[in-house]
C-alpha positions, 0 to 999 in steps of 0.5 A, a space after each residue: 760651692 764658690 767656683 770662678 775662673 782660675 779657681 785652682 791657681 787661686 784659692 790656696 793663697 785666698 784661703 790663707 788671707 781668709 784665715 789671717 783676717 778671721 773670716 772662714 769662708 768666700 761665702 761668709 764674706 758674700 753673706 756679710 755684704 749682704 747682710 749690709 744690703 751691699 749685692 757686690 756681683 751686681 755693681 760689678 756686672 750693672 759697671 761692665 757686665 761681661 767681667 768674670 765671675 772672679 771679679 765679682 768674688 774679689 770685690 766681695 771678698 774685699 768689701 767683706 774685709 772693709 767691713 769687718 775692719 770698720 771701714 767708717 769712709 770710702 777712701 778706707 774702704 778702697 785701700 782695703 778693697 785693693 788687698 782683697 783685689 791683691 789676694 785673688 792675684 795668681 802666685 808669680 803672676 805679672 799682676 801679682 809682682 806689680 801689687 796691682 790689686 793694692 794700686 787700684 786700691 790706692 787709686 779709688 781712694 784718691 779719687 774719692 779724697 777732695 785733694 783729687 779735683 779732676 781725674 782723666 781717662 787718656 785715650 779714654 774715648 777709643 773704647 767703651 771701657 772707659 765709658 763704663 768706669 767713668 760712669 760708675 765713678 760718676 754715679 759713686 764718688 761725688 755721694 761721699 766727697 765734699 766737692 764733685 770730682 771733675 771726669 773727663 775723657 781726653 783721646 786723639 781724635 774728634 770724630 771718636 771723642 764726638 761719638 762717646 759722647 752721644 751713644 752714653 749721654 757725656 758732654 761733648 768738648 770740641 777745641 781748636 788748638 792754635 799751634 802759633 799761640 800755644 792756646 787752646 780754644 773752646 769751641 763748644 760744649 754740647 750735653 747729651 743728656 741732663 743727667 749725671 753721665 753729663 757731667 763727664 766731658 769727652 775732649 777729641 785732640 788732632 794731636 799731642 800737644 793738643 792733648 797736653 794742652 787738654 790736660 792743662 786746660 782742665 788741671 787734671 791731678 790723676 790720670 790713667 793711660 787707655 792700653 788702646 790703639 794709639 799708645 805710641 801716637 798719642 795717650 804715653 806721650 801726653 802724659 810723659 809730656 804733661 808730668 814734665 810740665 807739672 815737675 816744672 811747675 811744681 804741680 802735683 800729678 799722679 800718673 798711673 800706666 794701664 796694661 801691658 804685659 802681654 798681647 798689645 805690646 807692639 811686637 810679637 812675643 818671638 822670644 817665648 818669654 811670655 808675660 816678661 817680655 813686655 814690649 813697647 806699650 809697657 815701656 812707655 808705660 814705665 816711663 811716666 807712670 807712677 803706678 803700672 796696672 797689667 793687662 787691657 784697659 777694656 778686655 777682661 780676658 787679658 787682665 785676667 791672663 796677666 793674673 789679676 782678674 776678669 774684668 778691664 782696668 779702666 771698669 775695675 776704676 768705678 768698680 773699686 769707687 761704687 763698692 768702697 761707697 757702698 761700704 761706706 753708706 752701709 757703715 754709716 746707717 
């Protein structure tokens, strides 16, 4: 029998998507993808392994779906993935009303269109999280579009960003902002492995204009904001800054707020108004951002609070690319 985290709050609304896409069971959709050689529950640990049993069964039920809809690339795939993410929303939860299932979805799949040159984990080097899904995006995306995406890691601090680097193989960028000259120097670039994690380059800023420029300096087109430790230092004000730039400029760029809800808001909840009283983080979140996910950009227990599933925002990126691929590697064989 299928059991997961919040099996009871869940399964009435999975049943009815179930029967509205004529699939009878959680079990026929996990014996389709196999049946396709797809093993979603191991792509799913192998990009964050402490993510919940439930992440592994949403992502099943929505590959199951592509499938079955004939999903022929993986950019349909993804679309079709964030409606089976969506169904394992909890009803009335935060996740639930922000369609946050639908918008990783919609995020995967710009990711593996070619429109999309260079996507960015901001504040992406403050933990491990964004190490996991950019590396599965890494391993993923670039089997199925005609250009490379281009990833980067751009956080406040070069220690940090220096140390994310040597512990998972990226390309280390160390810059020298010239606050006279508005101009971002490259100082060096130092690879630590050879593989494909070295092409994922982690930048350190000293600050936000540093980080703006950062952003500049690679042509970033998508980003997500880490629900980290420097939200109001660092990650919201590069983005917001970095939109007005583009809005100015005429380039296109699309914003997408990580977390919220509640837990890393900046202020305690004192007013019992649970997951509505969002705080600062999503406020600023808001600001700038095109599309809002909910909960923690790295915790699986607090993206699951929020209604969505166990696993963080920042893994559920790669998750989404490498099962969306591996549908469309399987419908093309």
């Amino acid at each position: 029998m299928v059991k997961f985290e919040g099996y009871e709050r869940r399964i009435d609304k999975i049943n009815e998507f179930l029967k509205a896409n004529g699939i009878a069971s959680l079990e026929e959709c996990k014996d389709l993808c196999l049946s396709k050689g797809i093993d979603v529950d191991t792509i799913v640990k192998n990009i964050q392994p402490i993510a919940f049993d439930n992440a592994s069964w949403a992502y099943t039920l929505g590959a199951a779906l592509a499938l079955k809809k004939g999903c022929k690339t993986a950019a349909e795939a993804a679309e079709t993935i964030g409606a089976g993410l969506q169904a394992f929303t909890v009803p009335g939860s935060v996740a639930e009303n922000r369609k946050v299932g639908l918008g990783h979805g919609n995020l995967a799949a710009m990711l593996l269109r070619d429109d999309t040159k260079c996507f960015c984990f901001l504040a992406g080097h403050e933990s491990f999280a964004a190490a996991e899904g950019a590396i599965g995006i890494a391993r993923t995306a670039n089997k199925v579009r005609k250009t490379p995406l281009r990833v980067i890691l751009n956080g406040l601090g070069k220690d940090a960003a220096f140390i994310i680097s040597r512990i998972n193989g990226f390309t280390y960028v160390e810059t020298d902002y010239d606050f006279y000259t508005n101009k971002l120097n490259v100082v060096r670039e130092v690879p630590y492995s050879t593989g494909e994690k070295a092409k994922i380059k982690v930048y350190g800023a000293n600050d936000v204009l540093e980080g703006v420029a950062i952003m500049k300096h690679e042509d970033v087109d998508v980003s997500i904001t880490g629900n980290s430790t420097n939200p109001t230092r660092f990650q919201h004000l590069v983005a917001g800054t970095y939109k007005k730039e583009c809005y100015e400029t005429g380039k296109k760029y699309f914003s997408v707020a990580s977390g919220g809800g509640t837990g890393r808001t900046l202020h305690p909840d004192n007013m019992a108004a649970g997951p509505a009283s969002y705080g600062l983080t999503d406020s600023m979140g808001r600001m700038h951002g095109d599309a809002q996910f909910a909960g923690s950009s790295s915790v699986p227990a607090h993206v699951e609070m929020m209604g969505l599933i166990g696993a963080g925002n920042n893994p559920m990126v790669g998750m989404t690319v490498a099962v969306a691929v591996a549908v469309q590697e399987a419908m093309n064989k």
